[in-house]
Residue, then its C-alpha position, 0 to 999 in steps of 0.5 A: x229613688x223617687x225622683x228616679x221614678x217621677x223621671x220614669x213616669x214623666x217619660x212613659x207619659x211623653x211617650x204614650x203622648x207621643x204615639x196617641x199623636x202618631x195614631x190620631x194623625x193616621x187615623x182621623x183623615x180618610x183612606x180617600x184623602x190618603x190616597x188622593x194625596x198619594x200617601x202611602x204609610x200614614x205614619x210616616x208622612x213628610x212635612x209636605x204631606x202633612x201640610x197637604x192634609x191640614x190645608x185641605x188639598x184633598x177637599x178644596x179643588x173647586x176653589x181651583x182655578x184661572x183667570x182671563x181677560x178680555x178688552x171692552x167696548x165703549x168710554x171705558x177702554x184705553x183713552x190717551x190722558x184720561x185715567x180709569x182705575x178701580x171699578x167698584x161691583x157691578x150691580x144690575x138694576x132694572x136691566x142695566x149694568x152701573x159701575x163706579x170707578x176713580x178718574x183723573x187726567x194727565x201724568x203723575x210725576x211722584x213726591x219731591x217736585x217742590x209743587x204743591x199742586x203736582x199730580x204724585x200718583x194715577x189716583x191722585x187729583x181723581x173723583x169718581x165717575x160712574x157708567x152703564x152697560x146693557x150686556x156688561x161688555x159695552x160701556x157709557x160714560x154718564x158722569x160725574x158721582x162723588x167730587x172732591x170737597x171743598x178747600x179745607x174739608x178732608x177730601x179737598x185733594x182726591x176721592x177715589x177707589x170707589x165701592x158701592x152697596x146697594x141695601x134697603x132701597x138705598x146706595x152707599x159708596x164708600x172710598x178714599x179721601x185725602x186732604x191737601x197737602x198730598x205728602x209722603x207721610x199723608x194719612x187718608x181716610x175713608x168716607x161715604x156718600x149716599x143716594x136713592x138712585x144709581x144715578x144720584x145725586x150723591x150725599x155725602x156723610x160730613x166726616x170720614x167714617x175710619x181713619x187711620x190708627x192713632x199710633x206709630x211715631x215719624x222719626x224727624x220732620x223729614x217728609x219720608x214714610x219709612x224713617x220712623x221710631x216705631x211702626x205702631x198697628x197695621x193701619x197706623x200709615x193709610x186705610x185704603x181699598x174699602x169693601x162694605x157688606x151687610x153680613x150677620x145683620x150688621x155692616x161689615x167694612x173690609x180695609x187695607x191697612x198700610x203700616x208707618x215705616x213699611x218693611x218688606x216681606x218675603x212677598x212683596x210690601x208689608x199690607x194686611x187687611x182689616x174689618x170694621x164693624x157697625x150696626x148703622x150703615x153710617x156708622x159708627x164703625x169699631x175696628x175688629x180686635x182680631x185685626x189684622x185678619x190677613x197677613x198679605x193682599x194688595x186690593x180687596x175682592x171680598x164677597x159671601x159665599x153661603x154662610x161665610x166670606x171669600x177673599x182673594x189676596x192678591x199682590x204683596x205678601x206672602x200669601x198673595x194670589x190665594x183664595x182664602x174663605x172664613x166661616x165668620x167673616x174673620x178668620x181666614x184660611x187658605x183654599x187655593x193657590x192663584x196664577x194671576x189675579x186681575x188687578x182691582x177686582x169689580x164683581x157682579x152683584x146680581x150673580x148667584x153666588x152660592x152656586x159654588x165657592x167661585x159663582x162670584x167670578x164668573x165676570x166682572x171688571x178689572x183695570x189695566x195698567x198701560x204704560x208708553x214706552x221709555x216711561x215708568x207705571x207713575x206716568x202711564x194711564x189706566x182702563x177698564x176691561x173684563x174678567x172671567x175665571x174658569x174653575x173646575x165647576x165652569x169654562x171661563x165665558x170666553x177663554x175659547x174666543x179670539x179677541x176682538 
């Protein structure tokens, strides 16, 4: 009788449980949200509408939105050989537009030629150049900023994929370094130089400020980044695509993190993101112990947005092509669902990005893949052009115009 009667309470309380669940999903979202939402019996809800509340769909249409793209005038449009890819933000100073980028000449034949010296891919034998502009459509070269290091130091083979912070009357870039050999299994890091003006000259820090994971293990010498014996942290592989910003009073570095022996997703390559965190702008920079803070994201489009921090995710993954926004710069959650999104994102510093959730994309820079024909991504060239987004809040600057 007393096990008969501990079964009967046990159930009576997994019931009442139960329909305390039921009723506190009924009645904690509003008859707005239902009816927007198309719910007619709250009680009786589909996964879908269920997902649809939880997500927020009812809330977040001002994150909404599309992508267009236009060409651009001047030193930065499609140049035969020349290579001009991952445009950093785009900061105004004293009326003029600066930007940063990678740059680099010829074609890339890829791994394996036997050449030690053979350019492998586009951002390979790069350094980072810098232009201006008057009004942000019209583009001049003005030189070089950052250039590979000496034979022997850590950036000796390529700097590249370039970002800029502009912060207490200085400028920081931060971006990818890689020492000879360029190999399959080649580690890059990340690095910094530093100047008083937008024009230089630049100083570079004498070590890199993050470097890959210490974990994982190859399996055998061969030179193939997938034969491994086990993968270790997101980031045991590569840290690339950096984005600093000065946030809660401390200097927060967003990262991608590619992993040894990368598998595939249900999205695409296996690429999350990472923040590193420091109280010095130079560093040191701790990784977060939340890491990975995304589960998808090709490049970095990272901005504040009142009292948080926006992201676009862009290719790879399953979560590619959404939005996402987290009020503690660490915890994302999805807002939106992207068409397409511009490749290597380069926003405008100086516009006001609290106006609403996507103030931050009303123009910028992108790059553009342009590949002859009969030939593959490896050995075509890159240029720069110019975004805008239309969201519910404002027409894209030229979604009505024809192309020049």
């Amino acid at each position: 009788m007393k096990v008969s009667s501990y079964f009967k309470t046990s159930l009576l309380l997994l019931t009442l449980f139960i329909v305390a669940c039921q009723s506190d999903t009924s009645s904690k979202y509003s008859a707005e949200a239902l009816d927007y939402l198309a719910i007619t019996d709250p009680d009786k809800m589909s996964s879908a509408s269920k997902r649809a509340l939880e997500r927020g769909y009812h809330l977040n249409q001002e994150w909404y939105g599309r992508f267009h793209t236009k060409k651009i005038t001047g030193d930065l449009g499609l140049e035969e050989g020349v290579v001009r890819r991952d445009p950093s933000k785009v900061l105004l100073i004293d009326g003029l537009y600066f930007t940063w980028y990678t740059k680099t000449y010829g074609e890339a034949v890829g791994f394996g030629t036997g050449d030690p010296d053979a350019k492998v891919f586009p951002w390979d034998l790069s350094e980072i150049w810098y232009a201006t502009s008057k009004d942000g459509w019209h583009w001049s070269e003005q030189g070089k900023a950052v250039g590979k290091g000496n034979r022997g130091d850590f950036d000796d083979r390529s700097v590249f994929t370039p970002e800029v912070l502009a912060h207490d009357g200085k400028f920081y870039l931060v971006y990818q370094a890689i020492k000879a050999p360029y190999l399959n299994r080649t580690k890059n890091t990340v690095a910094m130089a530093i100047a008083e003006s937008p024009h230089g000259p630049w100083k570079k820090l004498p070590e890199p400020i993050l470097t890959a994971s210490n974990t994982g293990e190859w399996l055998g010498s061969e030179d193939n980044r997938f034969k491994v014996k086990s993968q270790g942290e997101f980031d045991s592989h590569k840290v690339h695509d950096p984005t600093l910003l000065f946030y809660r009073n401390k200097f927060y570095l967003y990262y991608k993190g590619e992993r040894m022996g990368e598998k595939m997703t249900s999205g695409g390559r296996e690429i999350r993101w990472g923040v590193a965190i420091a109280n010095n702008v130079e560093g040191p920079y701790v990784k977060s112990e939340y890491n990975p803070i995304t589960q998808s994201g090709h490049e970095l489009c990272v901005w504040q947005y009142k009292d948080g921090v926006a992201i676009i995710s862009s290719h790879d993954g399953p979560e590619k092509r959404t939005m996402q926004f987290a009020k503690d710069g660490i915890n994302f959650e999805i807002k939106s669902y992207l068409e397409d999104v511009p490749a290597a994102i380069g926003l405008v510093e100086s516009l006001d990005k609290d106006r609403y959730p996507t103030a931050a994309l009303e123009w910028g820079l992108y790059h553009e893949y342009h590949v002859p024909e009969g030939k593959t991504w490896l050995s075509g060239t890159n240029y720069i052009g110019r975004f805008s987004f239309s969201s519910s809040y404002k027409s894209a600057e030229f979604i009505n115009k024809k192309d020049d």
